[in-house]
VEXPATOR-616569 format. One record per atom (N, C-alpha, C): residue number from 1; chain; atom name; x, y, z. Coordinates in nm, 3 decimals. Layout:
N
REC num cadena atomo    east   north      up
REC NUM      A    CA       X       Y       Z
...
***
This chain:
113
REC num cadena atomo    east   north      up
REC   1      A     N  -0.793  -2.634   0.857
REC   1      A    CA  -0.800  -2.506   0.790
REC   1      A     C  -0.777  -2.391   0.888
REC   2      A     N  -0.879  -2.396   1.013
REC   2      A    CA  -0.826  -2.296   1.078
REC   2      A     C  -0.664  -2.258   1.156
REC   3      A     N  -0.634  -2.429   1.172
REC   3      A    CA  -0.478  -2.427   1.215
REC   3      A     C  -0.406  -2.339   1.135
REC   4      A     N  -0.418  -2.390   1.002
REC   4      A    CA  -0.345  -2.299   0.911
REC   4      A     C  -0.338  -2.180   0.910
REC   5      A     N  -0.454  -2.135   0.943
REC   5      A    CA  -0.489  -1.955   0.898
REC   5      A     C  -0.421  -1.906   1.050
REC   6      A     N  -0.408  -1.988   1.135
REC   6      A    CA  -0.361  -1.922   1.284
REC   6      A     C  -0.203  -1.885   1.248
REC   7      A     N  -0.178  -2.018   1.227
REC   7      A    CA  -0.001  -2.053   1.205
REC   7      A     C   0.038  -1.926   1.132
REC   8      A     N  -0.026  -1.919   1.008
REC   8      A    CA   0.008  -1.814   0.874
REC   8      A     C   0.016  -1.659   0.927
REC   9      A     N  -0.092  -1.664   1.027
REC   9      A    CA  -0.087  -1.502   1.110
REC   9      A     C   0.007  -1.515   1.247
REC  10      A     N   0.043  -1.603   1.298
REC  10      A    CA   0.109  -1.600   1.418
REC  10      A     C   0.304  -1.569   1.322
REC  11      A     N   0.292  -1.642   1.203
REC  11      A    CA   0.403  -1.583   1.115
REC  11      A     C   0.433  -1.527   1.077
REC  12      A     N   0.320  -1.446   1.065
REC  12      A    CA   0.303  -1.295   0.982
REC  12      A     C   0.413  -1.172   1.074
REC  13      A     N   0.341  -1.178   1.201
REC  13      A    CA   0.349  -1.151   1.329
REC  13      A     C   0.469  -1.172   1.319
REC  14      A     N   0.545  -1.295   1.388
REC  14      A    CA   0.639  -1.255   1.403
REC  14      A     C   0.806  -1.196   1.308
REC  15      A     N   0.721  -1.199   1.204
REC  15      A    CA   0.804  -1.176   1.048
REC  15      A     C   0.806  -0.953   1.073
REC  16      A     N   0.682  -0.960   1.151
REC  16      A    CA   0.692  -0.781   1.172
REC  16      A     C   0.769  -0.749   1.333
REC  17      A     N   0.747  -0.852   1.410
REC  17      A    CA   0.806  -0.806   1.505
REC  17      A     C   0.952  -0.823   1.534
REC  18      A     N   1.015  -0.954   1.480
REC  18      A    CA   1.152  -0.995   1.532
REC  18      A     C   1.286  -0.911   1.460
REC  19      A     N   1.248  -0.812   1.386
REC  19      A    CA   1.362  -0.750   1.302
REC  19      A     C   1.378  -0.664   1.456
REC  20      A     N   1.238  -0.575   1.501
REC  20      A    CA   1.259  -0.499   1.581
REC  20      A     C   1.328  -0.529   1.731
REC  21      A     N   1.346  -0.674   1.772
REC  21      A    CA   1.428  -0.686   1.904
REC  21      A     C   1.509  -0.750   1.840
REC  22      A     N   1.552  -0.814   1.755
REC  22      A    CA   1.684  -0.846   1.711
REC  22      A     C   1.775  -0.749   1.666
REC  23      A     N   1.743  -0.603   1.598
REC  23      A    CA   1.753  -0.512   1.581
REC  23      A     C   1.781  -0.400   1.654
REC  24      A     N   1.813  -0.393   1.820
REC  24      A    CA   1.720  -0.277   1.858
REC  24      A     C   1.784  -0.144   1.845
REC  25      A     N   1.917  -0.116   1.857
REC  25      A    CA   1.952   0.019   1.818
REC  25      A     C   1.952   0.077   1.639
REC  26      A     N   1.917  -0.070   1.576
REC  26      A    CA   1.961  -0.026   1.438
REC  26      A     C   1.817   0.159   1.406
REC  27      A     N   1.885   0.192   1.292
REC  27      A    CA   1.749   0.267   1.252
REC  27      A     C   1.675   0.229   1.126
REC  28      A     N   1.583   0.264   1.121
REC  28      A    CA   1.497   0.208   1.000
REC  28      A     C   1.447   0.355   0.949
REC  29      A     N   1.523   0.369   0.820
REC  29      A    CA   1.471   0.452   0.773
REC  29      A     C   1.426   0.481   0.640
REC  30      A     N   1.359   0.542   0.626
REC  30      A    CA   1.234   0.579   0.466
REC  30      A     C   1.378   0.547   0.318
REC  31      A     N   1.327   0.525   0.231
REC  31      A    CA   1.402   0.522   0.118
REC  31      A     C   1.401   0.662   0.045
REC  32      A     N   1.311   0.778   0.106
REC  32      A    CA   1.301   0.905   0.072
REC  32      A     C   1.443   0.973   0.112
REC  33      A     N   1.451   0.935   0.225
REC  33      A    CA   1.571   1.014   0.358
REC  33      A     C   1.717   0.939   0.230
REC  34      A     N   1.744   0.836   0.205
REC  34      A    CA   1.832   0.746   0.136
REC  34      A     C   1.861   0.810  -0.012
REC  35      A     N   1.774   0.841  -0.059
REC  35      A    CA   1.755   0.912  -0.170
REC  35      A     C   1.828   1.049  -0.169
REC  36      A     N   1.757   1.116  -0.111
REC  36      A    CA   1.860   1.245  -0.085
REC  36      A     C   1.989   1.273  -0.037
REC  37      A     N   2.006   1.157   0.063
REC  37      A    CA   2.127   1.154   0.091
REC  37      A     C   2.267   1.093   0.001
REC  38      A     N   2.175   1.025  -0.094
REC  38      A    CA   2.283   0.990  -0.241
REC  38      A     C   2.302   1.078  -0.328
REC  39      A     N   2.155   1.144  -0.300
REC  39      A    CA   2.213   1.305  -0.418
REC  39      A     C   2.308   1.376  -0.388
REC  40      A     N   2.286   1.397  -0.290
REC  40      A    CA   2.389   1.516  -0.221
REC  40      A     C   2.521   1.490  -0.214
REC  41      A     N   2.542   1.342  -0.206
REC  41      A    CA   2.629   1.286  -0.220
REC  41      A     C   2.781   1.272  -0.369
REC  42      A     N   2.657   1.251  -0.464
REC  42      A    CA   2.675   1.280  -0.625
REC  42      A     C   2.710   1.389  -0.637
REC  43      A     N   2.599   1.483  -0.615
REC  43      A    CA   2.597   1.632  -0.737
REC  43      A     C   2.607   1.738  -0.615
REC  44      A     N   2.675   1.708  -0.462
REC  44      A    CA   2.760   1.793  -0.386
REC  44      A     C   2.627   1.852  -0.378
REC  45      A     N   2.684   1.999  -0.297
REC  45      A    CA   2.580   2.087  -0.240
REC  45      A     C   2.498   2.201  -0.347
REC  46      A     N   2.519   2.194  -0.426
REC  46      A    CA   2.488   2.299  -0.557
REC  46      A     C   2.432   2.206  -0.647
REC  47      A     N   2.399   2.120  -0.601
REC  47      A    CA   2.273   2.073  -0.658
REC  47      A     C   2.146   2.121  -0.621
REC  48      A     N   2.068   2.175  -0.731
REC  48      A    CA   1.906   2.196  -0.681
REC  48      A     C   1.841   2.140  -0.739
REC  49      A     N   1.684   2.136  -0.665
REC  49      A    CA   1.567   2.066  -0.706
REC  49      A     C   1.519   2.142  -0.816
REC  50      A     N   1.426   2.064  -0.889
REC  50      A    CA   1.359   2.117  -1.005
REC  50      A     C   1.258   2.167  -0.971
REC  51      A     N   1.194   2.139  -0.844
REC  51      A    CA   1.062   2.211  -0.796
REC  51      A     C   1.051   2.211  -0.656
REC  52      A     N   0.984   2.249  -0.596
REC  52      A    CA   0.915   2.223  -0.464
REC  52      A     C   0.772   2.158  -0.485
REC  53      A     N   0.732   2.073  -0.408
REC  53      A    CA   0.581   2.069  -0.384
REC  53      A     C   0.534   2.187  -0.351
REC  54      A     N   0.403   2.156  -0.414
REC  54      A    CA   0.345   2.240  -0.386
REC  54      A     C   0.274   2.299  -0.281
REC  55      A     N   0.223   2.146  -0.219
REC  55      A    CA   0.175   2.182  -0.048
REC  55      A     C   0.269   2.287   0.040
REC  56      A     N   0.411   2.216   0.045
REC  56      A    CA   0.496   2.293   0.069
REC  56      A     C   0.487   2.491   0.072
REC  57      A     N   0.479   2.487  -0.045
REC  57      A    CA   0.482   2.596  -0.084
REC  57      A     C   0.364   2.690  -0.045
REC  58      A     N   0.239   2.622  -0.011
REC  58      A    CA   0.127   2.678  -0.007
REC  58      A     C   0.153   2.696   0.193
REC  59      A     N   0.200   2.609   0.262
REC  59      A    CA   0.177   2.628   0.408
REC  59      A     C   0.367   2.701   0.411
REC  60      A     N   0.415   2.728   0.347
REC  60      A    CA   0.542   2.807   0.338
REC  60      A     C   0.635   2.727   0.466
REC  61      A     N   0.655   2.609   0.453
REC  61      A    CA   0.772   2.503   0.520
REC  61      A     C   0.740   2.395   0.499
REC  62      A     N   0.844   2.272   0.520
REC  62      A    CA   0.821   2.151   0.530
REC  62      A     C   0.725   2.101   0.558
REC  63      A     N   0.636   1.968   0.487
REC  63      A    CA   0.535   1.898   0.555
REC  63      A     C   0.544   1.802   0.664
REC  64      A     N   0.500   1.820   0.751
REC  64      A    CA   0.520   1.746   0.890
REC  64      A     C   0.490   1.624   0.865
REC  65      A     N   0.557   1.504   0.936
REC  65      A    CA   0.579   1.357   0.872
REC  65      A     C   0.443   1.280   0.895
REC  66      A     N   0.325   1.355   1.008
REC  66      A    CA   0.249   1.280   0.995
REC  66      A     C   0.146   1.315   0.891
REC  67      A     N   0.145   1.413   0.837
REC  67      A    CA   0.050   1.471   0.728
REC  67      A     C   0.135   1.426   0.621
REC  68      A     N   0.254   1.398   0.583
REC  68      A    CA   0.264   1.256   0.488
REC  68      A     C   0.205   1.152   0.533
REC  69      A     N   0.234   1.109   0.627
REC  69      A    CA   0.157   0.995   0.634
REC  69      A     C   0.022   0.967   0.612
REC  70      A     N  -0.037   1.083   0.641
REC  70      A    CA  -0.202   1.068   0.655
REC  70      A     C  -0.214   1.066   0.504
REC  71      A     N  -0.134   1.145   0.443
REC  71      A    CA  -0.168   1.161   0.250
REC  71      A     C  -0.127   1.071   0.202
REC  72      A     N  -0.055   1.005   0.222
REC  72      A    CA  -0.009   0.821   0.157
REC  72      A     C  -0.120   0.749   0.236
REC  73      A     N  -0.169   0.753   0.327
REC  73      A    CA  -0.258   0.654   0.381
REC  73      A     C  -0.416   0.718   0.302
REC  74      A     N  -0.457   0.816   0.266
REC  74      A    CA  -0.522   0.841   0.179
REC  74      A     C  -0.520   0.785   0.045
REC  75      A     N  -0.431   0.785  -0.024
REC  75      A    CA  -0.387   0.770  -0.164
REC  75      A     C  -0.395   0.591  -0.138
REC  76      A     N  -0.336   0.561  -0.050
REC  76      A    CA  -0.383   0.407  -0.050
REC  76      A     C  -0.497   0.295  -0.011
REC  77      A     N  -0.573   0.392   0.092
REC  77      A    CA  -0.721   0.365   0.036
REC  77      A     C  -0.757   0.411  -0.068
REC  78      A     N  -0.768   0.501  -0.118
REC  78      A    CA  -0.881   0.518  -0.267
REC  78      A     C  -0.838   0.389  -0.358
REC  79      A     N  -0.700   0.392  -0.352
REC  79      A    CA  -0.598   0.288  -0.415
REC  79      A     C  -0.683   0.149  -0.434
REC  80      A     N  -0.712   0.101  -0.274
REC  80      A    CA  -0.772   0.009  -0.266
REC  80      A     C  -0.936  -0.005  -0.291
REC  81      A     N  -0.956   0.052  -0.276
REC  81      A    CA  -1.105   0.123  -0.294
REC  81      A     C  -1.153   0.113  -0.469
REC  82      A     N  -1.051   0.131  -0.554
REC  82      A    CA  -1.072   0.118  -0.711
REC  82      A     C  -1.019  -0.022  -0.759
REC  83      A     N  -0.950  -0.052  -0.631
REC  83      A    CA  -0.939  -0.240  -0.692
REC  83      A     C  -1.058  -0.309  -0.673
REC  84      A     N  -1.050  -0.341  -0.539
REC  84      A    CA  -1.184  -0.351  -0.489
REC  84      A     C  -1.339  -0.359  -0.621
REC  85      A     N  -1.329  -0.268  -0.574
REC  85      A    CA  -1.436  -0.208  -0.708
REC  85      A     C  -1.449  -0.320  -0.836
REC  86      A     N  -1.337  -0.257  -0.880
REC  86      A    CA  -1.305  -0.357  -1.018
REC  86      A     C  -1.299  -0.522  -1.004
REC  87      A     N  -1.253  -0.574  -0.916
REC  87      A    CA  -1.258  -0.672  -0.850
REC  87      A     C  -1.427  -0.759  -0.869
REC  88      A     N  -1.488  -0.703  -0.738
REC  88      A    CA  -1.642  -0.711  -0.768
REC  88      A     C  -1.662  -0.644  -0.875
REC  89      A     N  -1.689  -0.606  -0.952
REC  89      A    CA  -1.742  -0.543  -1.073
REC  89      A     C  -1.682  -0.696  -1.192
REC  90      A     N  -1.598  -0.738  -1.170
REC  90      A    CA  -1.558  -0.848  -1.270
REC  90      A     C  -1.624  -1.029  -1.258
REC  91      A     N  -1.645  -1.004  -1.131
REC  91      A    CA  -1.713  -1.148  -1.053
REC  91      A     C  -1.875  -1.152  -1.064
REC  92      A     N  -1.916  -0.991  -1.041
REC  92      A    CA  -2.075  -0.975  -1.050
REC  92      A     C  -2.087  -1.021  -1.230
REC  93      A     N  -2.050  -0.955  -1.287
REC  93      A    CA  -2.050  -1.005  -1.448
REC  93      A     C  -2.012  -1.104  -1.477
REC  94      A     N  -1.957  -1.171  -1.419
REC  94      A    CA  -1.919  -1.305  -1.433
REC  94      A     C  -2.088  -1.402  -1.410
REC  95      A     N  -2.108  -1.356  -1.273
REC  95      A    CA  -2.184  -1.427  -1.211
REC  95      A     C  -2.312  -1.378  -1.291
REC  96      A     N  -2.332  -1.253  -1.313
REC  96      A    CA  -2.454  -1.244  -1.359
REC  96      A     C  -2.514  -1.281  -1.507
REC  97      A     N  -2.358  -1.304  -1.574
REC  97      A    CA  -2.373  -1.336  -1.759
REC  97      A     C  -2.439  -1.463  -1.731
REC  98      A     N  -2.359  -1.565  -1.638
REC  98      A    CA  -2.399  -1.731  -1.606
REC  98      A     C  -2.588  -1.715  -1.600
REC  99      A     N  -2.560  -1.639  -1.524
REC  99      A    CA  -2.758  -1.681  -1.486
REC  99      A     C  -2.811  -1.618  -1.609
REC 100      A     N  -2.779  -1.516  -1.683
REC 100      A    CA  -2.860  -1.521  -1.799
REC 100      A     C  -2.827  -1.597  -1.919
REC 101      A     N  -2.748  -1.621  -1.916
REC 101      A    CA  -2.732  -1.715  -2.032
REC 101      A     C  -2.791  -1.860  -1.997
REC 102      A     N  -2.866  -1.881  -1.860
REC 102      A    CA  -2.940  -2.033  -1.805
REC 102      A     C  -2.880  -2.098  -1.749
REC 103      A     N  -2.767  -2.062  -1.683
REC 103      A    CA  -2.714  -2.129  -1.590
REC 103      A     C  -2.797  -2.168  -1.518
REC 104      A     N  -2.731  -2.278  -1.414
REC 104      A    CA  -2.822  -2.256  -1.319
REC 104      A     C  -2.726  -2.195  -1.186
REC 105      A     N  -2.820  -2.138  -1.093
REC 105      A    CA  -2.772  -2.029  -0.993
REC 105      A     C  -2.695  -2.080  -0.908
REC 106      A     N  -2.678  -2.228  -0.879
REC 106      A    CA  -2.572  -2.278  -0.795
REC 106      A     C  -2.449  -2.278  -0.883
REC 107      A     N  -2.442  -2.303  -0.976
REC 107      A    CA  -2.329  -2.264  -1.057
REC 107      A     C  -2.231  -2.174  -1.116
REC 108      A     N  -2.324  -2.049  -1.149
REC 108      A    CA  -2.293  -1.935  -1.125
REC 108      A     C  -2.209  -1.871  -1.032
REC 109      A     N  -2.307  -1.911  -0.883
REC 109      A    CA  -2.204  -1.912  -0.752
REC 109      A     C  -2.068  -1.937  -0.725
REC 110      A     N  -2.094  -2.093  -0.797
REC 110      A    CA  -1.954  -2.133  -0.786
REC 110      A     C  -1.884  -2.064  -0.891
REC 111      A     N  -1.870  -1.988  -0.934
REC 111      A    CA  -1.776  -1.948  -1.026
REC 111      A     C  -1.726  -1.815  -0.963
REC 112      A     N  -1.785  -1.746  -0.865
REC 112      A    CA  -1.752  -1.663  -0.829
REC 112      A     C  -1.666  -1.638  -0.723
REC 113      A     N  -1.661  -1.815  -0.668
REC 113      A    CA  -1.578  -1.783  -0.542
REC 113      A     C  -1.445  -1.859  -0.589
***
């Protein structure tokens, strides 16, 4: 069991690292950057947006890439944080209907894992 769990992360690993030296001048870039650059592409330069963000608008320029980042890395904890949640919240009721309905408590258990 533990072989496995080593192997599975030593694969993981190198599944994140080997693009980057097999790779090394390529660039890797956001599907945001890709996006715009197909618009502009399409609907030429006289194309405009329908809005600005609003952050934007409130610090009057672009948002700096690591304060995206920090706000997607926000949004994806809470993200995880309400699975989570729900998650346990579905196993405790699970587990806790068993024992009242007379289970018995080793059983219960097992149902939860």
């Amino acid at each position: 069991m533990k072989k496995s769990i080593i192997i599975m992360i030593l694969v993981v690993v190198l599944i994140m690292f080997i693009p980057i030296f097999v790779f090394r001048n390529a660039e890797f870039k956001g599907s945001d950057g890709a996006g715009s650059e197909m618009v502009e592409e399409i609907a030429g330069k006289e194309h405009e947006p329908w809005f600005e963000p609003i952050l934007e608008i409130l610090i009057g320029g672009e948002i700096p890439g690591e304060i995206e980042t920090l706000i997607f890395c926000i949004q994806t904890g809470i993200g995880v944080g309400v699975l989570a949640y729900c998650f346990g919240y579905l196993v405790s009721r699970k587990k806790y209907s068993c024992a009242k309905n007379g289970q018995d408590k080793s059983e219960a258990e097992n149902l939860s894992v």
